[in-house]
ZABAGU-984158 format. One line per 8 residues: number of its first residue (from 1); for each residue x, z, y of N, C-alpha, C, O. Coordinates in nm, 3 decimals, decimal comma, m for minus. Each point is the difference from the previous one (the first is absolute). Example, Ala and Ser with C-alpha at 12.3 -4.5 7.8 and 13.67 -1.06 7.14 Angstrom:
1) 1,319 0,780 m0,569 m0,089 0,000 0,119 0,090 0,000 0,120 0,104 0,066 m0,002 | m0,139 m0,138 0,107 0,082 0,006 0,119 m0,077 0,073 0,109 0,051 0,017 0,111
This chain:
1) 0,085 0,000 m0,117 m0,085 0,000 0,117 0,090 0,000 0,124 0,089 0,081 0,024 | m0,128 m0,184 0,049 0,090 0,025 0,176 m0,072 0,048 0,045 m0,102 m0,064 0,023 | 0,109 0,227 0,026 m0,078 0,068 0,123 0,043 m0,061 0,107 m0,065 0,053 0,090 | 0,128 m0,123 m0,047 0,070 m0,063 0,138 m0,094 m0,078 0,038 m0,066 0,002 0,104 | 0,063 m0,083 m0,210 m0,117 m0,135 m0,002 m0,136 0,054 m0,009 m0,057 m0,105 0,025 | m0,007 0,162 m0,036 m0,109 0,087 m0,082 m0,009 0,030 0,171 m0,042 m0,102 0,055 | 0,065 0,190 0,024 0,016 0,067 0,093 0,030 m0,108 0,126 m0,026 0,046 0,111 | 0,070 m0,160 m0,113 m0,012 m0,105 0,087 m0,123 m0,050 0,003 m0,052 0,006 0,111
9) m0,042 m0,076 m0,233 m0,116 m0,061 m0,054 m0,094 0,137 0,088 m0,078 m0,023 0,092 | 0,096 0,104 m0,124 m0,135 0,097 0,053 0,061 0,021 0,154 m0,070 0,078 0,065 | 0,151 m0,117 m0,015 m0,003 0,011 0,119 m0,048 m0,122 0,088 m0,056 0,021 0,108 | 0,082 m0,172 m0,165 m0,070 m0,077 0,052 m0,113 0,028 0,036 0,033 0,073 0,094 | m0,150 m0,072 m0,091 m0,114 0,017 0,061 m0,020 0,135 0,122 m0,109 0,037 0,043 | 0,188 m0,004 m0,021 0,065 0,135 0,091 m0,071 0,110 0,012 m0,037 0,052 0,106 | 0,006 0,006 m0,280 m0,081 0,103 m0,014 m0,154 m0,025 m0,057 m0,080 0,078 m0,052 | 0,073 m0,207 0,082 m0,186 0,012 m0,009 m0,058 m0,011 m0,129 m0,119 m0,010 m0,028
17) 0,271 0,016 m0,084 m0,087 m0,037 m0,129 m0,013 0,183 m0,076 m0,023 0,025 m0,118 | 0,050 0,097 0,253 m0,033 0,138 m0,054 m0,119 0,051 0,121 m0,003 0,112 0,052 | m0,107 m0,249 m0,019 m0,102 0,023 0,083 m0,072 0,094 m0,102 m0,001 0,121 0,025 | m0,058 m0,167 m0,139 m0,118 0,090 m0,084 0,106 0,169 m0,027 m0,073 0,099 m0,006 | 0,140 m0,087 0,000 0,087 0,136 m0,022 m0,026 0,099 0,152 m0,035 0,117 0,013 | 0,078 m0,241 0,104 m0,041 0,100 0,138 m0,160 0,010 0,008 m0,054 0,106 0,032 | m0,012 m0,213 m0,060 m0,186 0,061 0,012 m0,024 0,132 m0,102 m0,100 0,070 0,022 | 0,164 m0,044 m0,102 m0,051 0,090 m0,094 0,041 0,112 0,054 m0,070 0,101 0,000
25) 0,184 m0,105 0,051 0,072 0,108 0,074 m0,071 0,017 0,133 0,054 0,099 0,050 | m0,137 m0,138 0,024 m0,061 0,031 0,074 m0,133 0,030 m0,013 m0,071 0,050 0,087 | 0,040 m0,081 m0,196 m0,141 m0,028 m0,034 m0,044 0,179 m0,028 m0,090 0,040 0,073 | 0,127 0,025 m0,136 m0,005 0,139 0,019 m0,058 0,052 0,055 m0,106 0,049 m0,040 | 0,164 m0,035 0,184 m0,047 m0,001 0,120 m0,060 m0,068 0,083 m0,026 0,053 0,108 | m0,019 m0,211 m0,136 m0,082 m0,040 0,114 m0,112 m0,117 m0,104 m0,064 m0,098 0,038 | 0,074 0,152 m0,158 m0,076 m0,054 m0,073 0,069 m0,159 m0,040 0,106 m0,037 0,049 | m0,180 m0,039 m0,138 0,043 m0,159 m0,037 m0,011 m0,050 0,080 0,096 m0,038 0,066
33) m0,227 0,013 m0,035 m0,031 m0,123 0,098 0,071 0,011 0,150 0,030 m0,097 0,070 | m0,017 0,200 m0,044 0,062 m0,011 0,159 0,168 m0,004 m0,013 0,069 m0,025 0,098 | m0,018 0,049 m0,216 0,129 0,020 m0,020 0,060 m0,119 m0,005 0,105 m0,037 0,053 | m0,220 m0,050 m0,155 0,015 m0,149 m0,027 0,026 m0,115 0,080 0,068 m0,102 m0,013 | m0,183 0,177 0,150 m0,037 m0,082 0,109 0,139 0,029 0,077 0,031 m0,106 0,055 | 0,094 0,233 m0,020 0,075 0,016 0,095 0,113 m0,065 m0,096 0,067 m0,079 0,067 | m0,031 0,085 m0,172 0,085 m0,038 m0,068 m0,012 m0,199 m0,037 0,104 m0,064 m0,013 | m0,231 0,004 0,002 0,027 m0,183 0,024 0,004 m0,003 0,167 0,090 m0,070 0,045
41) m0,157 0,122 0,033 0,066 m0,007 0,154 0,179 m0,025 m0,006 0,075 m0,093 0,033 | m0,058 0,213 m0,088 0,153 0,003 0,012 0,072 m0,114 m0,063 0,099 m0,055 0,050 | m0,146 0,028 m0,144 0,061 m0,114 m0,107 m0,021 m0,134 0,071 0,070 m0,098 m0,025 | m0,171 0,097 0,119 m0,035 m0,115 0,067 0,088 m0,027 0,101 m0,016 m0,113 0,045 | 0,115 0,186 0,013 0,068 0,002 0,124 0,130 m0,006 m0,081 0,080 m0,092 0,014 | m0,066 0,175 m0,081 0,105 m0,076 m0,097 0,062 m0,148 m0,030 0,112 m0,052 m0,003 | m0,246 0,014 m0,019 m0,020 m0,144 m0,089 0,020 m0,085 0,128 0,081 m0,092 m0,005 | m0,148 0,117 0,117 m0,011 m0,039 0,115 0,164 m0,042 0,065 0,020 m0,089 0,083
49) 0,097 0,184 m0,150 0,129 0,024 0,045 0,011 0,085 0,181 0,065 m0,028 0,101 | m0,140 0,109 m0,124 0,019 0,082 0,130 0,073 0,096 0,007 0,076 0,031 0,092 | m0,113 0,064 m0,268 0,055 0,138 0,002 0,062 m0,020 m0,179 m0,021 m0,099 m0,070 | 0,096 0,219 0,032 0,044 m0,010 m0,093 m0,163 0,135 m0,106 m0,067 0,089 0,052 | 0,067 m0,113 m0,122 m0,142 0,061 m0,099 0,025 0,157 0,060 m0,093 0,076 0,029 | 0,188 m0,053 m0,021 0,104 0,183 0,008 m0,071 m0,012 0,149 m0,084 0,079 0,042 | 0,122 m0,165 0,013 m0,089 m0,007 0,196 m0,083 0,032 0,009 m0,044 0,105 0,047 | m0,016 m0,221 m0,106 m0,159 0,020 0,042 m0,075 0,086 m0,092 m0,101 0,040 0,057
57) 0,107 m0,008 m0,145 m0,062 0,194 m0,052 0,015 0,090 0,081 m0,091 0,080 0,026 | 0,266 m0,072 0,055 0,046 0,097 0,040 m0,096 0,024 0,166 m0,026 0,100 0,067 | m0,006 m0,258 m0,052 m0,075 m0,005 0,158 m0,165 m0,009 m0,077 m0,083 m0,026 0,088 | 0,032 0,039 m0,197 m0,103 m0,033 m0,001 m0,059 0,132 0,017 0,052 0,086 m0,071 | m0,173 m0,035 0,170 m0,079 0,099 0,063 m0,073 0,024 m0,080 m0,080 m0,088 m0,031 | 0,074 0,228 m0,042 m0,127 0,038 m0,095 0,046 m0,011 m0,136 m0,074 0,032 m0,092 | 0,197 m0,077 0,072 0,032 0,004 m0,133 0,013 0,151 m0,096 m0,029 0,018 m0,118 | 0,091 0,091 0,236 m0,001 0,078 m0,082 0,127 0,028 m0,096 m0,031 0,069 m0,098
65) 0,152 m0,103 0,103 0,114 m0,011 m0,101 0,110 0,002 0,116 0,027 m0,086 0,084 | 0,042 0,250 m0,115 0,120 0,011 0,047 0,110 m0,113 m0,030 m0,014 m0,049 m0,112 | 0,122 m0,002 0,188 0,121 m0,072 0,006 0,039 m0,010 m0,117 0,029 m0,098 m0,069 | m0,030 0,271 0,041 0,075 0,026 m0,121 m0,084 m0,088 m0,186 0,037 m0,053 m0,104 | m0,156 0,092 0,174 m0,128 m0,081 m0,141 m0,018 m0,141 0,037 m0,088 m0,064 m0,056 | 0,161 0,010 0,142 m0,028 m0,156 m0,013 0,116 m0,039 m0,051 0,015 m0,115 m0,041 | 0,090 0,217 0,040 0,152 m0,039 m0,076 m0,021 m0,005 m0,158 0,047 m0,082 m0,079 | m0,140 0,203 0,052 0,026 0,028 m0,118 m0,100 m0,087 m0,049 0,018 0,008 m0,121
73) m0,150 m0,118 0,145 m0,075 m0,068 m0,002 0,050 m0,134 m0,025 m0,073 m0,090 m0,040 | 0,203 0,076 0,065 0,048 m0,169 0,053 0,084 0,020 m0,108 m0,009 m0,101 m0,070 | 0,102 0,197 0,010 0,053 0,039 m0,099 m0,009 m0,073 m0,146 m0,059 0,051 m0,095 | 0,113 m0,155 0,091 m0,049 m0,069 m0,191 0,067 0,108 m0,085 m0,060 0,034 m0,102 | 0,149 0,010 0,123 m0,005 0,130 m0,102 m0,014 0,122 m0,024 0,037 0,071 m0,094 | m0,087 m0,054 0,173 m0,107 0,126 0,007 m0,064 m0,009 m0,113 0,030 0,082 m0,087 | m0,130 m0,182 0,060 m0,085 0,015 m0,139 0,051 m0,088 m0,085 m0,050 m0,108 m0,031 | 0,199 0,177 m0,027 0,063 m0,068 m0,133 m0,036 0,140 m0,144 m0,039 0,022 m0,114
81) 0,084 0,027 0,224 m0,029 0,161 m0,104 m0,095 m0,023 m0,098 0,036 m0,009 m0,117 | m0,211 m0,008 0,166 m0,068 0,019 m0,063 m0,022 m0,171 m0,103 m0,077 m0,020 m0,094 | 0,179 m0,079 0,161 0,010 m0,122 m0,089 0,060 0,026 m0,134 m0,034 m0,046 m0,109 | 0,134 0,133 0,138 0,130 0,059 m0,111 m0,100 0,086 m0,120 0,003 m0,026 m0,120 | m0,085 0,126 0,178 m0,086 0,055 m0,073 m0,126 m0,074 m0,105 m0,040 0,009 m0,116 | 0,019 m0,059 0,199 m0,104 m0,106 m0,090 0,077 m0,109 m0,095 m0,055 0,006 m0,110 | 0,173 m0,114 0,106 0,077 m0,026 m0,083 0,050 0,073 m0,111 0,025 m0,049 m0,110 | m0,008 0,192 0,148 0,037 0,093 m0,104 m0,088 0,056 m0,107 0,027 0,017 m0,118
89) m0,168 0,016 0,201 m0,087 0,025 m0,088 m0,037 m0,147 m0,070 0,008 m0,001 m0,123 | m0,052 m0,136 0,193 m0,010 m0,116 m0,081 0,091 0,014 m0,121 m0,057 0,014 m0,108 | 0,201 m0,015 0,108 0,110 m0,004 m0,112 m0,072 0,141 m0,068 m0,095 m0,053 m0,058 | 0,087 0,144 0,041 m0,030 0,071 m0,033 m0,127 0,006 m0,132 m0,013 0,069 m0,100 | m0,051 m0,160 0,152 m0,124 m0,044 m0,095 m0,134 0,079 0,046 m0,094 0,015 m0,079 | 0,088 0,049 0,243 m0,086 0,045 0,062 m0,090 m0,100 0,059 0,011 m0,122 m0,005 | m0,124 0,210 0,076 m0,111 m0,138 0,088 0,125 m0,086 0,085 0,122 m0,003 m0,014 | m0,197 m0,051 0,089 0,070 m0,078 0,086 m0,088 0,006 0,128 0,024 m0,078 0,092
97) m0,139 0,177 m0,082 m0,039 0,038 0,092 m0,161 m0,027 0,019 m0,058 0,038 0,102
C-alpha cells in the first residue's frame, strides 16, 4: 500500500470527499437536515473554488463545530480504527455487521 499516494488521491478534491463524516458530526447538534443544508453550502463554495472545504465550514454560521471538530472531521484516519476492527472480526468468522 502507498499511504503517500493514498493520501494525495483523498486530497484532490480538497476535503469534500469527508463531507458525510462532517454532517454527522454536526448533525448531533443541529439535527440532519440543517447540518446537511450548512455542510453542501460549504461544499458548494468549495466546488465553486473560493474557499478550501476546512474554510468554508470554518466560516460557515450555525454550524456548530469547534476548529478543533472540523479537524478531526476532515481526518481520513480518524475512522480506520473501527475499519481495522471490523476486518478483524470479518477474518475472525464474526458478523460483518
Amino acid at each position: 500500500v502507498d499511504t503517500a499516494r493514498m493520501r494525495r488521491n483523498l486530497d484532490l478534491p480538497r476535503g469534500l470527499v469527508m463531507a458525510e463524516r462532517v454532517t454527522f458530526a454536526a448533525a448531533g447538534r443541529l439535527g440532519l437536515v440543517e447540518a446537511r443544508r450548512l455542510v453542501t453550502a460549504a461544499a458548494g463554495r468549495t466546488a465553486a473554488g473560493e474557499v478550501t472545504f476546512r474554510e468554508a465550514l470554518a466560516g460557515s454560521a450555525g454550524l456548530g463545530l469547534s476548529p478543533e471538530e472540523i479537524d478531526a472531521a476532515l481526518d481520513p484516519a480518524a475512522g480506520l480504527e473501527s475499519a481495522a476492527a471490523l476486518v478483524d472480526r470479518v477474518l475472525d468468522g464474526g458478523e460483518s455487521g
